[in-house]
C-alpha positions as CSV (number, residue, x, y, z in Angstrom):
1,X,-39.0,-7.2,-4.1
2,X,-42.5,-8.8,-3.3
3,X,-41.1,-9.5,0.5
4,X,-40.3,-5.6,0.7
5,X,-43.3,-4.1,-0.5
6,X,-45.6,-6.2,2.1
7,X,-43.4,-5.2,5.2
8,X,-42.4,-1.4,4.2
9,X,-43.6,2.0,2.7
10,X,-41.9,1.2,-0.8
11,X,-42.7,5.0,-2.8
12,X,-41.5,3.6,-5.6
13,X,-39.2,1.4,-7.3
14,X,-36.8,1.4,-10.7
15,X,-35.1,-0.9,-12.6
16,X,-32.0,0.2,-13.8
17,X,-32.0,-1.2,-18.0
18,X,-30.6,0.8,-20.4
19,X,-30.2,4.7,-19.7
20,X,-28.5,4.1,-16.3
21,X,-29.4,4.5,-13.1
22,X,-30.2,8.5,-14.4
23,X,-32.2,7.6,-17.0
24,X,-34.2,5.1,-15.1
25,X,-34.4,6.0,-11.1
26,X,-35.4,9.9,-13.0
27,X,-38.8,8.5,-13.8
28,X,-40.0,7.4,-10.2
29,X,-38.6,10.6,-8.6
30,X,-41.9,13.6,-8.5
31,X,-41.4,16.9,-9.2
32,X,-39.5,19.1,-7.0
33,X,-37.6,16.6,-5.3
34,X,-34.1,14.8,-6.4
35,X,-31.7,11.6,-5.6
36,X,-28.8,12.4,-4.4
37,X,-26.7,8.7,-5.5
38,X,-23.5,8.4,-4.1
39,X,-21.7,6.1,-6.6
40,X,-19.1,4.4,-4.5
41,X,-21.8,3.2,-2.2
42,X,-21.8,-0.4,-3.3
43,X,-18.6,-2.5,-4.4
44,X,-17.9,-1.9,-8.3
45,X,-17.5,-4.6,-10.8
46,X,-14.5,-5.6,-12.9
47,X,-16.7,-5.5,-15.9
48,X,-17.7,-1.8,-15.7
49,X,-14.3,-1.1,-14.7
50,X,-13.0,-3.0,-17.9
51,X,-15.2,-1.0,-20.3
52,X,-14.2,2.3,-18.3
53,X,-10.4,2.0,-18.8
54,X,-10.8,-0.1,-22.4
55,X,-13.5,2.2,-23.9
56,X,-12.1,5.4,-22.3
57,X,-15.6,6.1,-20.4
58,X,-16.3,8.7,-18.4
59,X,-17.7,7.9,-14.9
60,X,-20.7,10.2,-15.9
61,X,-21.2,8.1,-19.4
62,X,-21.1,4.7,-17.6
63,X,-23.7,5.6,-14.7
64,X,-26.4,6.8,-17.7
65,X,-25.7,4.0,-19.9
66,X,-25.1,1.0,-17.7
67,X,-26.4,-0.7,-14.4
68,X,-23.3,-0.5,-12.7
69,X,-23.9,-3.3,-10.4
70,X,-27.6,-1.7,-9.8
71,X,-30.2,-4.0,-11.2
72,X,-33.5,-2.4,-9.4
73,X,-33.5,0.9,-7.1
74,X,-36.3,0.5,-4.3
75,X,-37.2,4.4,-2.9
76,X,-38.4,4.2,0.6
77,X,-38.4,6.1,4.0
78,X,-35.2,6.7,5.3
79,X,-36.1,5.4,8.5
80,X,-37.3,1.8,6.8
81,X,-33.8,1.3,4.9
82,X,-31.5,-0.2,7.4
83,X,-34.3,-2.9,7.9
84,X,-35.0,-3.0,4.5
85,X,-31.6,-3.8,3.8
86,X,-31.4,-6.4,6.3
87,X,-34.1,-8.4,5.1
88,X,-33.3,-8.5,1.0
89,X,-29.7,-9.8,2.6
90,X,-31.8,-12.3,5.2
91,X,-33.6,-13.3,1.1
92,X,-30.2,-14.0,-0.2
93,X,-30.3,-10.6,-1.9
94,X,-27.5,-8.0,-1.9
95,X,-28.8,-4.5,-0.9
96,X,-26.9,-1.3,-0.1
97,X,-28.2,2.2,1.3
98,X,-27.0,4.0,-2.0
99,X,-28.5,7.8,-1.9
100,X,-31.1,9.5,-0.8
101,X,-34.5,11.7,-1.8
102,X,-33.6,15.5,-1.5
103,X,-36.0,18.9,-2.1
104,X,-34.9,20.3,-5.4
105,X,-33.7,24.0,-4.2
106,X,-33.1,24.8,-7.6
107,X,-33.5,23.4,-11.4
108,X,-31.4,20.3,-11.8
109,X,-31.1,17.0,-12.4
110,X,-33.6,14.7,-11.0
111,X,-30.6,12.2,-10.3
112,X,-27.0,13.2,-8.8
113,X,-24.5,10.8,-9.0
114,X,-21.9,11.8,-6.2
């Protein structure tokens, strides 16, 4: 993450613990804006998908309890993410475009999980 915030405009950046992606990418996201997540955006893990079909999760319950693969969410300009990408991958990383920041048009959620 260090090699990311010297080379781009990194706005903010979450890690993804308990609560979910939700509960944890909500906090860096300001007021009157949204994140748009699209959940298939990154390969799942048999793990989650074990707990899913075991525990009779919803989709919706796993994304605000668990990580789902996600262990930090970096927020940056949309024009930056391609090479932002391309460099965590060149640091042995594994980095997908997974969503992006939105004007909140009406009261919501401050994370949609697509």
């Amino acid at each position: 993450m260090l090699g990311l915030c010297g080379d781009f405009d990194i706005k903010a950046l979450a890690h993804i613990t308990g609560g979910g992606i939700p509960g944890n990418l909500s906090r860096v996201i300001p007021d009157g804006l949204f994140a748009e997540i699209r959940g298939q955006s990154w390969p799942g893990s048999p793990v989650f998908d074990l707990i899913m079909k075991t525990g009779n999760v919803s989709c919706e319950e796993m994304y605000s309890t668990f990580n789902c693969g996600i262990g930090m969410m970096a927020v940056l300009p949309r024009e930056q993410a391609e090479e932002a990408i391309s460099l965590a991958r060149d640091l042995s990383e594994t980095a997908y475009l997974v969503g992006e920041i939105k004007e909140l048009d009406a009261p919501g959620d401050k994370v949609r999980i697509l």
